[in-house]
Phi, psi and omega in degrees: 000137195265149157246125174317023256233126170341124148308143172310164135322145178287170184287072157289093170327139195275140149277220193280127175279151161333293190257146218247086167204187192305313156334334191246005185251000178257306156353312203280309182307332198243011169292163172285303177279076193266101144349139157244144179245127177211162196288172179295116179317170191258162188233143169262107200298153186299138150271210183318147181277147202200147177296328171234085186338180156317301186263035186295166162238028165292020177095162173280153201279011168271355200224006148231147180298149231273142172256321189259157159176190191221129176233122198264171180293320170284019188271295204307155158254098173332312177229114181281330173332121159322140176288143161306317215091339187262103149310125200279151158273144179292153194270095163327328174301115162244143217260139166295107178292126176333110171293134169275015161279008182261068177317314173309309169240076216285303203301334216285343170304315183310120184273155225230127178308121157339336182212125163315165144002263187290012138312285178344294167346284156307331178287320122353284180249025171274359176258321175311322177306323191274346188271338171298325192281328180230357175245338177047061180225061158259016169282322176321311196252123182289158184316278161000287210279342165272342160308304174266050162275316191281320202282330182200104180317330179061157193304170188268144219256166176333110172279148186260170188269144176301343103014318191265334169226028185259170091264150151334126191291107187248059173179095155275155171206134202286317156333025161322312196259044163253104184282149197288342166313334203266353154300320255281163179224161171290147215269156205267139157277201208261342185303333200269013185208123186258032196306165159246118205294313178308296199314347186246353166270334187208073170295175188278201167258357163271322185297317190289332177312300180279010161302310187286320173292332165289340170089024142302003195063175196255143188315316187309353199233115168262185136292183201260315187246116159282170191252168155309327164298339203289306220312303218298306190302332195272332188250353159223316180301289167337269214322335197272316172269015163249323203276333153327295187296302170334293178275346158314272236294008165254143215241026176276158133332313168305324192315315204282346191271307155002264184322300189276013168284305182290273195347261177313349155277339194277334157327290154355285201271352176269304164331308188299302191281027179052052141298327188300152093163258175258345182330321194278134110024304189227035189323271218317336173299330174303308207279338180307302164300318210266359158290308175297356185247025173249001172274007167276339191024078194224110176321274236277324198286328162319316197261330159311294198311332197279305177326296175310306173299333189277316209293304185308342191040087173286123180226180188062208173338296198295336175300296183283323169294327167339273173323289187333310187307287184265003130353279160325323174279320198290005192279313174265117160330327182292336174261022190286338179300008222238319199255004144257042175225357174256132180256112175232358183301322174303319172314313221254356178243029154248340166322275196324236298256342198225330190271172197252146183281328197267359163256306216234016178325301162312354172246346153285005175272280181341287183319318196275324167311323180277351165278330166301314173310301185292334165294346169285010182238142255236313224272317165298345168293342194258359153285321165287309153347304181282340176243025160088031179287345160298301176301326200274285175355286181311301190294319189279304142026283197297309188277004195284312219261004192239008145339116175294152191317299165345299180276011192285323177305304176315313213289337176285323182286318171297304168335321193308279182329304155323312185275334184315305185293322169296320153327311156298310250235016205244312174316320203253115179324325185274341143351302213280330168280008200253311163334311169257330175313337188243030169047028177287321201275344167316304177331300158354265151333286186292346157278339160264027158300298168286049160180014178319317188288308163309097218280321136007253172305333177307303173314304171301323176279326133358297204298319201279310164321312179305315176270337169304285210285021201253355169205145223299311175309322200273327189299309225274359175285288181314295200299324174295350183289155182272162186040023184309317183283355185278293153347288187279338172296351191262009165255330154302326173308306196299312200238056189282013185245001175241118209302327344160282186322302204286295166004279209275348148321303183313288170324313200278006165263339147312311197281305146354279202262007129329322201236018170149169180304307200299326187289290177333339176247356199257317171301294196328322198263003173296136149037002175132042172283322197272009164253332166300319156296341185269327179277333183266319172284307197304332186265345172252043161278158184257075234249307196211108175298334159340282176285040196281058176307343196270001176270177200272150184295102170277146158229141167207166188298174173337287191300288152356332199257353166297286178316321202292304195268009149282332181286293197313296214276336173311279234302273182324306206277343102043266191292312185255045155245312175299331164264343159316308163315342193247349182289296193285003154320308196273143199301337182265001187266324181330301185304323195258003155277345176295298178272036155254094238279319174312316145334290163294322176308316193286334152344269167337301187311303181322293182321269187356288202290279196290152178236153163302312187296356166266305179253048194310307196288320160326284199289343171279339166298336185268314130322316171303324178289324189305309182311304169327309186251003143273043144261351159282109180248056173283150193323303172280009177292141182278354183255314205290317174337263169302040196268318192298339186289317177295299171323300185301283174329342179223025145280323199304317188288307173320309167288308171324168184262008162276118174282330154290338108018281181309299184339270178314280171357269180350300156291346163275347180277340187280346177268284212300337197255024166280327195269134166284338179284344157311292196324298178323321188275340155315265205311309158001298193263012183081354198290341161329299202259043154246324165283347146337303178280342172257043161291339213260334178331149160235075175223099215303001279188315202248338177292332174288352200270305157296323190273015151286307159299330184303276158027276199258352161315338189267355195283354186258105190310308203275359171243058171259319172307278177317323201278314180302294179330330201262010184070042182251345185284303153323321178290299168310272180339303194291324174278325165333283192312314204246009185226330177357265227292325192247010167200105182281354160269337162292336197298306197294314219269350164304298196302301187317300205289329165296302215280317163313330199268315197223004162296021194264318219113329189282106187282341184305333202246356162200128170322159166329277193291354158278341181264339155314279155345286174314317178285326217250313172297328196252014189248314192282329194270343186266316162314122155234049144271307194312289190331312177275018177250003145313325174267136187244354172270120212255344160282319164311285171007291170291339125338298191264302164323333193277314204294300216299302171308000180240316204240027157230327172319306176320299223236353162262004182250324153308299172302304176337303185286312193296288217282345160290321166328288181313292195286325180294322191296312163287000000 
């Protein structure tokens, strides 16, 4: 006696379940409506370093600043004071010269230090006394002179003329308000510093002759009181900038590991005595000398002097050649171990921090090039990090962007660089939070607003967005900026022929609409979005690989420039395919890209133009968006229009040696095979007994994929027949059997695809020993102790329990009874 029984239901992918846990996030993996995921563009390391790559569109290299150049001692300015403008009139004084009728004593006219020696002395420590008492820099002062401090303070000493240890501040500066703590270096002992006391109070006569050529004054002229700075300077600062000149003048290797030893002590010590920024008195002697070591042209003594000079807050000429300077060194890689053993990183990120783009532009150009350079080395990026260099960004960012018109081409050239450095500095996992605390990428956004024309800054900024938007804190930063999506269709729109650009754009609105419904319904409702993405498909579509004009200029060799730009216009269509696919997720956007006929054509068009073994990530993206959107089937949908068509494109996928490929394809036949005339057109063309074959698969993905299609294919009595023939019922039992116990949905959707197949009644569609086998299986798998004790994960658990009771248990407690049924009857 035959019994009756229903057909399963067809196979339909679930949208979103009540409940939101891990059940729902494997759930999710196996909707018809699927994230499409694709890799990050690839970047190409920079070549040699230079302020403007290869692919700058700055113009031939007469028209932007200069990378290579050369800088002498005489570039500096020796008295940095701003010029007045005014030309002095000569001074009506004529000064009286010694007669020289004095044979005997030609010196005797010559005015004659005021105080002995041993005066000196008393005098030394009677001041030292006032410098212990308010600067506590007696690490400053050699042993010898704090001994005879304690024996006798000695009388209060002669006055001296201002003259012997004052010179003029020959070195103003608008920096001011930069306090010399932010130079400070940890402070030196006293072993390390050897002034000779005599030597800065009582030179020789030669010694005092160079005093006088450097411009420190001449020693015979005292104040009426000395101060502490004079005391430091005549018993440390001097001795140090004499053993400088000194060692200047020898031409060995050792000279320079010297030089730059004095170098970092007189830091040093200018640090100690609170001297740095404008404080010290007698800047310009300092900047004087150490100008004159810069014609040794020795990287690392260059880069002490660069130290020094930042420290010192140097403006004008001397500021920009200073930046020039060390520009200049960050140009070779070979000097980067020179700036993680100099600590100067701070310095150079306090230029960014204090200078004016309409004063000192040009040496923020220099500075920032050179952060740039330094940030591509891992150890030093992490030295930038470490002194805030994201927040110091983030502030010139801002003022980068409020610039008069005038500056705007320099305030662009700094960015380039700038944003260049963020770029590296974009790379590093401890980066991406300090990128949203400190409101760096809104910063962004608004630059390119105000530089939207800039193809450049457009690009670099593109690069940091593209690496941002790859995790979720820095993505869900972008989506809160307002009008982000607007933004960026409107730089695609501008600059849709440069592919570098479009790419990574592309990618960061994938990464966008990737991560929830709202970017997805906020892009769809921006503006010209699906005639701006449409325009953009439609211009890299690759029609005649031949002709690919809209990509950018490459040169690779002949044979090589076909592929190289056929590689490049895939790489977009890629990316804005993907995100059409990741758009239409959302429930009010799907329908209505389903029936957007340009849109599905150019699809279609792809499948057409392209093969997998040329283009794999193409034609799976593409699949993937097709799967996506035919899930909606409203009447006017343009993929139900076209399913036969579609169905034909995607045997092409089917065939192939891509498991990704199969994969998709698969799923779309698993949408597409609800309508019978798809079914029909299956079996027709064979497509049967190829998802047949991939039940053997062991990849649990493509067995829920195939036992979908099977599904509904079974749902037409004759081709249950053809479907028995092809081994799908044996196939079924056997992915039952080896996938059951650890996936209760692929378990269920097995079960579905039988139960269409051999739910009849007809013993005939399965053998004896397969239908025993099927019975022993679904009797052991319907216990459920047995069943759940496969999960050993205790968060899983209510997962696999939900999966077994709703979707396997049902429909394996029907085949039970249909197959008991079958043996009585036999």
């Amino acid at each position: 006696m035959e019994t009756k029984h229903e057909v399963c239901s067809a196979f339909t992918p679930r949208r979103n379940s009540l409940r939101k846990s891990c059940a729902d996030i494997i759930r999710e993996a196996r909707q018809s409506l699927r994230v499409q995921s694709t890799q990050r563009p690839f970047t190409p390391r920079d070549g040699p370093r230079r302020l403007f790559g290869a692919n700058s569109v700055r113009g031939d290299h007469g028209s932007r600043p200069p990378s290579a150049f050369s800088l002498h001692a005489q570039n500096f300015d020796a008295d940095s004071r701003p010029g007045s403008g005014t030309r002095l009139s000569p001074l009506n004084h004529k000064p009286k010269f010694p007669d020289s009728s004095n044979a005997e004593d030609p010196l005797k006219d010559f005015p004659k230090s005021p105080i002995e020696p041993v005066e000196v002395r008393k005098g030394l420590a009677w001041s030292r006394t006032r410098l212990l008492r308010s600067a506590s820099l007696t690490s400053l002062l050699p042993s010898e002179a704090r001994t005879d401090e304690k024996l006798s303070p000695g009388p209060e000493p002669k006055r001296l003329s201002a003259g012997q240890l004052c010179s003029p501040d020959l070195s103003t500066d608008h920096r001011g308000h930069l306090k010399a703590s932010q130079h400070r270096t940890p402070s030196r002992s006293s072993k390390n510093i050897k002034p000779d006391v005599d030597s800065g109070v009582r030179p020789t006569e030669s010694g005092t002759e160079q005093k006088a050529e450097l411009g420190y004054g001449n020693s015979s002229t005292c104040p009426d009181e000395e101060d502490p700075e004079s005391l430091v300077w005549n018993n440390v600062i001097l001795p140090l900038l004499q053993e400088l000149e000194s060692a200047a003048a020898g031409s060995s290797e050792g000279s320079v590991d010297r030089l730059c030893d004095l170098c970092d002590r007189l830091h040093g010590t200018l640090a100690d005595a609170d001297m740095l920024g404008r404080r010290c008195k007698k800047r310009s002697g300092i900047l004087r000398t150490l100008f004159h070591l810069v014609d040794r042209e020795s990287a690392q003594l260059n880069l002490h002097i660069a130290k020094i000079c930042l420290a010192l807050c140097v403006s004008g000429n001397n500021l920009l050649n200073i930046c020039k300077l060390v520009f200049q060194i960050s140009r070779s890689e070979s000097n980067d171990i020179l700036f993680e053993k100099i600590s100067i990183v701070d310095s150079l990120l306090s230029v960014l921090n204090y200078e004016d783009v309409g004063v000192s532009g040009e040496a923020l150009l220099y500075c920032v090039g050179a952060l740039k350079f330094l940030s591509g080395n891992i150890t030093i990026l992490k030295i930038l990090l470490a002194e805030n260099c994201i927040k110091v960004a983030q502030k010139l960012l801002q003022k980068l962007c409020i610039v008069s018109d005038c500056n705007m081409t320099l305030a662009g050239n700094i960015l380039v660089q700038l944003t260049a450095t963020l770029r590296n500095l974009a790379d590093h996992p401890d980066s991406r939070t300090l990128f949203v605390s400190f409101y760096v990428i809104p910063s962004l956004c608004l630059v390119l607003r105000h530089y939207c024309e800039d193809k450049d800054i457009c690009t670099n900024i593109s690069r940091i967005f593209s690496k941002l938007s790859s995790y979720t804190e820095c993505c869900l930063a972008l989506a809160r900026t307002p009008n982000c999506y607007s933004l960026i269709l409107d730089l695609l729109s501008k600059h849709h022929q440069k592919q570098d650009l479009v790419v990574r754009l592309l990618f960061t609105l994938g990464n966008l609409t990737a991560k929830g419904e709202e970017p997805r319904q906020q892009l769809f409702q921006c503006n010209d979005c699906m005639p701006t993405l449409l325009r953009l498909y439609n211009s890299y579509q690759r029609r005649n690989v031949s002709s690919s004009t809209v990509v950018q200029k490459v040169a690779p060799s002949p044979r090589e420039s076909a592929a190289a730009a056929a590689a490049l216009t895939d790489d977009v269509l890629v990316k804005l395919v993907r995100v059409l696919g990741n758009m239409c997720i959302h429930p009010a956007v799907g329908p209505s890209l389903a029936t957007n006929t340009t849109c599905i054509q150019l699809l279609m068009e792809t499948l057409e133009l392209r093969s997998v073994e040329e283009s794999e990530d193409l034609m799976v993206n593409v699949a993937a968006a097709i799967n996506n959107l035919s899930f909606y089937q409203e009447e006017n949908s343009e993929i139900r229009y076209n399913q036969l068509n579609i169905a034909k494109l995607m045997s092409k996928l089917l065939l192939s040696s891509s498991m990704d490929a199969m994969l998709e394809a698969t799923r779309v036949y698993g949408n597409l095979s609800l309508h019978k005339d798809v079914r029909d057109l299956a079996v027709q063309n064979k497509v049967h007994k190829f998802v047949v074959t991939l039940l053997d698969s062991k990849r649990a993905e493509m067995c829920f994929s195939a036992c979908g299609v099977l599904t509904n294919l079974a749902l037409d009595p004759p081709n249950r027949v053809c479907l028995t023939l092809e081994g799908a019922s044996a196939k079924l039992v056997d992915c039952l059997r080896d996938f059951g116990p650890a996936d209760w949905q692929l378990a269920g959707q097995a079960c579905q695809a039988l139960w269409n197949l051999i739910g009849h009644g007809s013993d005939m569609l399965l053998h004896a020993e397969e239908r025993e086998r099927l019975l022993e299986i679904l009797t052991v798998y319907s216990d459920k102790e047995e069943a759940l004790k496969w999960t050993q994960n205790e968060d899983e658990q209510d997962f696999y329990r939900t999966c077994w009771e709703s979707e396997f248990l049902p429909v394996a407690q029907k085949l039970i009874k249909v197959l008991h049924s079958v043996e009585v009857t036999a």
